[in-house]
Residue frames as a rotation matrix with the C-alpha (Angstrom) as fourth column:
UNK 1
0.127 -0.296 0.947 26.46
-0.359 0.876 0.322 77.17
-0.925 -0.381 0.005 148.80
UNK 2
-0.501 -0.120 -0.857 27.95
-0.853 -0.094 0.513 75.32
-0.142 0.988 -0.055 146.09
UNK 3
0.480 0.873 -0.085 26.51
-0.870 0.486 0.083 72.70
0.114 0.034 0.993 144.39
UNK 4
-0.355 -0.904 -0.239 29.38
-0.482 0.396 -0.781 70.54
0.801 -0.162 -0.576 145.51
UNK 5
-0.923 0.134 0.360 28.93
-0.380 -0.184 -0.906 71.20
-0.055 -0.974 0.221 148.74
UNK 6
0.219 0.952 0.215 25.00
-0.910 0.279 -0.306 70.58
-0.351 -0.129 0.927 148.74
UNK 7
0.373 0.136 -0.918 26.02
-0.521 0.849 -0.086 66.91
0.768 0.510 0.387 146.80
UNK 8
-0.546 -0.776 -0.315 28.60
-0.023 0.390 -0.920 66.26
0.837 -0.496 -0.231 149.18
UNK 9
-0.550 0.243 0.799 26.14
-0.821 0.022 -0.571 66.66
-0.156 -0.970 0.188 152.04
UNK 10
0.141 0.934 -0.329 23.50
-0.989 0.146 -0.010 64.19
0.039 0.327 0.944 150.20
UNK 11
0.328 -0.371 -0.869 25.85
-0.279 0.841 -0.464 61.51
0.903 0.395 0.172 150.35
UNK 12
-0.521 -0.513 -0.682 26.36
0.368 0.586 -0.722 61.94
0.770 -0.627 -0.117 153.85
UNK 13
0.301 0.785 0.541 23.25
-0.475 -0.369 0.799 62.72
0.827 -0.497 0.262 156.17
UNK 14
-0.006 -0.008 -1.000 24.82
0.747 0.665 -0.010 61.34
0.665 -0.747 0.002 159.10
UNK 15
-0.914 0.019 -0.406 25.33
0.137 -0.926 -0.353 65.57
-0.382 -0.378 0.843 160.27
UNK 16
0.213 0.665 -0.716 22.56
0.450 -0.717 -0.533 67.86
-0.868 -0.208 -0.452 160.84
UNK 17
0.093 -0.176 0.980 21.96
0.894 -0.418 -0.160 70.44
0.437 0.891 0.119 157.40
UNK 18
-0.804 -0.318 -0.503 23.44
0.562 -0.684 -0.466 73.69
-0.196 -0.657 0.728 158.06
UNK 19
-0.138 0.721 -0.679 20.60
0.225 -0.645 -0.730 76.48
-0.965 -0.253 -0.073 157.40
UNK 20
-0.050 0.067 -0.997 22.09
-0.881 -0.473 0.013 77.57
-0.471 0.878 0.082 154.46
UNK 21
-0.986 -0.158 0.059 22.21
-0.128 0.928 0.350 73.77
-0.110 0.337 -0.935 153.29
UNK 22
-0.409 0.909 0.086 18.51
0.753 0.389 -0.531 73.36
-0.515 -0.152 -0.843 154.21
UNK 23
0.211 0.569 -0.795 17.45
-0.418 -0.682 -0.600 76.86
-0.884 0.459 0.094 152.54
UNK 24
-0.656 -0.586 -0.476 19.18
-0.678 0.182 0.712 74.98
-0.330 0.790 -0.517 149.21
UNK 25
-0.974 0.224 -0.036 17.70
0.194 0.906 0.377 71.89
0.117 0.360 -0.925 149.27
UNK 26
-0.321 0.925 -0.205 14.32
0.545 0.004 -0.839 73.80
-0.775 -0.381 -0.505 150.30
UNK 27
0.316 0.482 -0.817 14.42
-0.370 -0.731 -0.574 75.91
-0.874 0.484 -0.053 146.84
UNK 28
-0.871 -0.191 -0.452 15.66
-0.483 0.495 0.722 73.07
0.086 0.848 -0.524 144.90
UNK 29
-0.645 0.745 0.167 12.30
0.743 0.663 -0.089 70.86
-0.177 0.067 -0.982 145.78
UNK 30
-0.045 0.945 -0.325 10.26
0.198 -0.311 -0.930 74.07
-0.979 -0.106 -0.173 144.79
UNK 31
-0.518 -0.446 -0.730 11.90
-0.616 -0.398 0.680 74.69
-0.593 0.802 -0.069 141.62
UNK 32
-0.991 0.080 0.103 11.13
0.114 0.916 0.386 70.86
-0.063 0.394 -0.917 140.98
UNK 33
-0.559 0.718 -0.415 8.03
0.700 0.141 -0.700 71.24
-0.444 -0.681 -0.582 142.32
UNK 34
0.042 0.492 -0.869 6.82
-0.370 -0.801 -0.471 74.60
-0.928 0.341 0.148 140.62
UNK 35
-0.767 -0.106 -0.633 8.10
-0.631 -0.052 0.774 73.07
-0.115 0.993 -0.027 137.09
UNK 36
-0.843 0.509 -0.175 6.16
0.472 0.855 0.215 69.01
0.259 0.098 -0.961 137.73
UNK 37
-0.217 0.924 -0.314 3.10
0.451 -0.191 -0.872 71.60
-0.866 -0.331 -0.375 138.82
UNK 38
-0.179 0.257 -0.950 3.38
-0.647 -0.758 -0.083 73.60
-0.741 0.599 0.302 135.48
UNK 39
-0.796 -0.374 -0.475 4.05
-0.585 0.675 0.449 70.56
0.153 0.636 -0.756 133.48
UNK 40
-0.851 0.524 0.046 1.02
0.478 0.806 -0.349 68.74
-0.220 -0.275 -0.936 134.65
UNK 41
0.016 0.854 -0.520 -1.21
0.040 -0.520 -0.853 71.73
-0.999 -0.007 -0.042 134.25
UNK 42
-0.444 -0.499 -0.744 -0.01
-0.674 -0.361 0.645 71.97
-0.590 0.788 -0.176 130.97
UNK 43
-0.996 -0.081 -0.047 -1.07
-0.091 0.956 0.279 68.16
0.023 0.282 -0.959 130.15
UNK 44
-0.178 0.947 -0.266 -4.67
0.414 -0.173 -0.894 69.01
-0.893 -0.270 -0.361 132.18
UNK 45
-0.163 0.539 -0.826 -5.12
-0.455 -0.784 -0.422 71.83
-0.875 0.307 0.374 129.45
UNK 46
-0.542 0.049 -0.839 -4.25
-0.837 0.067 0.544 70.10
0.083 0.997 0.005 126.05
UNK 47
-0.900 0.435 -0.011 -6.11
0.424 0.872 -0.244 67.03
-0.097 -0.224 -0.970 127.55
UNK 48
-0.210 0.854 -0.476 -9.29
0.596 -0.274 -0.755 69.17
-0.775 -0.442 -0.451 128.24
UNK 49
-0.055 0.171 -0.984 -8.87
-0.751 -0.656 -0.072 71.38
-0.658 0.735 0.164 124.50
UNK 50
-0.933 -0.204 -0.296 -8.49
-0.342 0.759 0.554 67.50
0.111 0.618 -0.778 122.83
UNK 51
-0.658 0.751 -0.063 -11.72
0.546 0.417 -0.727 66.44
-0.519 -0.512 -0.684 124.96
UNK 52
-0.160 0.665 -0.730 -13.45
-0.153 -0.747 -0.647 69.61
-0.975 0.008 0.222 123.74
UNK 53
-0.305 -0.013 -0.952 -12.78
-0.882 -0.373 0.288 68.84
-0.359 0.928 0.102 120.04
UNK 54
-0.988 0.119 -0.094 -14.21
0.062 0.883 0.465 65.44
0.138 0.453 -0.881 119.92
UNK 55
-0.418 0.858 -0.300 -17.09
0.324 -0.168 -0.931 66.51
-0.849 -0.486 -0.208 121.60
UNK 56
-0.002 0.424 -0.906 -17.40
-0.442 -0.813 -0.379 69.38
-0.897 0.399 0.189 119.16
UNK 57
-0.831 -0.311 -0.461 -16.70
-0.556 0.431 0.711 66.63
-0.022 0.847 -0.531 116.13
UNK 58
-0.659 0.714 0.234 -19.33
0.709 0.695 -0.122 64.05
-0.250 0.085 -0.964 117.60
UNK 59
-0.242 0.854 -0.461 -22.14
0.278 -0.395 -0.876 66.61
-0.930 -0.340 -0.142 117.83
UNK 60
-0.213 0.088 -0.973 -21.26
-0.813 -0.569 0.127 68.13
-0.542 0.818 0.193 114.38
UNK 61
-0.975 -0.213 -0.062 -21.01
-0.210 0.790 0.576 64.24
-0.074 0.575 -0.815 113.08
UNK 62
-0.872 0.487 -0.042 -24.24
0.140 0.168 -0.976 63.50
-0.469 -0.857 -0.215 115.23
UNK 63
-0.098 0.938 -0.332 -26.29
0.396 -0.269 -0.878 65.83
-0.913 -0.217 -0.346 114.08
UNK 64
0.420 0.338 0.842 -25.32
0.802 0.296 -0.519 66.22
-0.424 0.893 -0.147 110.61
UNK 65
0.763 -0.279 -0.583 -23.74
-0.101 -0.943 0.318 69.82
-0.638 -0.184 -0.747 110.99
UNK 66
0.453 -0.841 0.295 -20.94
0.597 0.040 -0.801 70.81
0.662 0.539 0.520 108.70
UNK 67
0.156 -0.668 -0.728 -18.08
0.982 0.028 0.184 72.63
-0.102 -0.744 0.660 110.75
């Protein structure tokens, strides 16, 4: 299916999606879906390696520790 075709249906949902229409639009929302899940995990990690390094700063500050 082109991607014409798949626009041209989006603009008009008054018809049923043929199969192959619905297999389209069902591996465009995972694409989307697999990137906003990689992208977020991404954000989790450098959040959680930023967290770790203040930690590891207070304690060294804390307690007097050189790095």
């Amino acid at each position: 299916m082109s991607a014409e075709e798949l626009k041209s249906y989006r603009l008009n949902s008054m018809e049923e999606p043929t199969d192959e229409m619905l297999e389209a639009i069902m591996l465009g929302v995972q694409e989307t879906a697999r990137k906003t899940t990689a992208k977020a995990k991404a954000e989790l990690d450098r959040r959680f390696e930023e967290a770790k390094r203040q930690i590891k700063e207070y304690r060294q500050q804390s307690h007097g520790m050189q790095p």
